[in-house]
N, C-alpha and C positions, 0 to 999 in steps of 0.2 A: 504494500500500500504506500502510496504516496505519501508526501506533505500534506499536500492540499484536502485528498482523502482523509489522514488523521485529525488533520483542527476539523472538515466536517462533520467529522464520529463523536469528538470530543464535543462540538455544538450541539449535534443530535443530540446526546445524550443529557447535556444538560437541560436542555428545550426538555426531552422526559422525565424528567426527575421533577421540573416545575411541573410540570401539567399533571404529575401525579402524585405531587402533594395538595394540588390546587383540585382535585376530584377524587378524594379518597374511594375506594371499594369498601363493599361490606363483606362480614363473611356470613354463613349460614343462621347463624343468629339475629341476623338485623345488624348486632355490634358493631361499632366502625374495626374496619380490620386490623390486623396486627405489620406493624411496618416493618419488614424483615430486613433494610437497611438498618435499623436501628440497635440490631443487636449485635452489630460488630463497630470498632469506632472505624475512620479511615485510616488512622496510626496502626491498630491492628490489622487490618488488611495489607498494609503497605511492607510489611512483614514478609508476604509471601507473593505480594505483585507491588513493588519497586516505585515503579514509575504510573500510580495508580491516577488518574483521569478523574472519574467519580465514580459512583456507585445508583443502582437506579431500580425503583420496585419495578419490574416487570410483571408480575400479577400477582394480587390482595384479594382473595375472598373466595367466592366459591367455586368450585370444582367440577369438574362433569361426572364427578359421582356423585351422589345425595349424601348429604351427612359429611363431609370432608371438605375441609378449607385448605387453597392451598395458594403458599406465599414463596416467593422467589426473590430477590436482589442480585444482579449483574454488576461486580465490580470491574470495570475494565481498564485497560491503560490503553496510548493514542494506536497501538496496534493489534488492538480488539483482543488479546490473552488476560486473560482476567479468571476471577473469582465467584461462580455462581452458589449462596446458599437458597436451598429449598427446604420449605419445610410443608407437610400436608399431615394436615390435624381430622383425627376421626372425631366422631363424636362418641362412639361408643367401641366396645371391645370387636363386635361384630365385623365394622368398618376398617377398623383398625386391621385385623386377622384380612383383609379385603386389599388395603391398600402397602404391607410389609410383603404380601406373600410369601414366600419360603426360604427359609435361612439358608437352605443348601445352597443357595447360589452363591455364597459365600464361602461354599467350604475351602476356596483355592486364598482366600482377602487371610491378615492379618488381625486377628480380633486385639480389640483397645476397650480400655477402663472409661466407657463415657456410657452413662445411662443406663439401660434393662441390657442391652446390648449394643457393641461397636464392630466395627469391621473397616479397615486401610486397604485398599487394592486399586493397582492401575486398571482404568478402561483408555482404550482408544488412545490418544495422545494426552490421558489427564491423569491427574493423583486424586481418588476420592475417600470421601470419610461418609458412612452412614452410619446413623444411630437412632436408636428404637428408645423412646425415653417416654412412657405412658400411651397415653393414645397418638403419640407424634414421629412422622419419620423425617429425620432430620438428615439431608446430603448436600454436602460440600464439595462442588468440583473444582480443582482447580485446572488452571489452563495454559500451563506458562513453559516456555522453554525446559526450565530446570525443575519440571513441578516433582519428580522423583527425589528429587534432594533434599523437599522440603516436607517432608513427611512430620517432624515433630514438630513444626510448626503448625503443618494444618492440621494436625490432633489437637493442639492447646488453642485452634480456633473453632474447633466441633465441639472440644468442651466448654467453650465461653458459651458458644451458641442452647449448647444443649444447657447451662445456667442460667440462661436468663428466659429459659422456658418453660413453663409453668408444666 
């Protein structure tokens, strides 16, 4: 990507980050939703992407399954590798057993000390962390050149996450 290209990505994204603090989502409850930016700061992001741009909810609220809310934040730098957490909240065990599906797919992942259960395993060109912590699944992609190197960093940012989640 270009110059020209990176300050347009860096504009985009700031133009969405205003427009979606400026029309919050709700989730399954009516509630105003929970803003998954917020529960990392940009200091701690910048931990594991460097040269971090901004960060931007990409979607608050409800899900295309009933019962399940689910929240996303895109941290990227000016060449789009970045940090996406997700998280999709059941409302009950039923949804929950619905939206973890089966641990075996983990059996190749590194299990880690965060929540009911953790797991660290490379997908594709990423380093991820998922964590099962009540009725919530919490995953952390990262995306970045060196994202295998950053392994204990983005454990101590799945367990921030998974802290500041109810």
């Amino acid at each position: 990507m270009n110059s020209k290209g990176q300050s347009g990505l860096a504009r985009l994204l700031l133009l969405s980050v205003l427009l979606a603090s400026a029309y919050p989502n709700r989730g399954t409850s009516g509630e105003p939703a929970l803003d998954p930016c917020k529960l990392l700061s940009d200091e701690q992001v910048r931990v594991v992407v460097p040269k971090l741009a901004g960060g931007m909810v990409t979607h608050a609220g409800a899900s295309l399954i009933k019962g399940v809310d689910a929240y996303e934040c895109a941290y990227i730098d000016e060449q789009a590798n970045g940090l996406n957490v997700i998280l999709n909240i059941a409302t009950d065990e039923a949804r929950f057993a619905e939206i973890k599906g089966s641990s075996s797919r983990y059996e190749k992942a590194q299990k880690v000390g965060i929540g009911d259960e953790a797991w660290i395993y490379p997908r594709d060109n990423s380093l991820n962390v998922t964590v099962y912590k009540h009725f919530t699944v919490i995953d952390l992609q990262l995306s970045v050149p060196d994202a295998t190197q950053k392994s204990k960093e983005l454990i101590e940012l799945a367990r921030t996450v998974a802290n500041n989640v109810e």
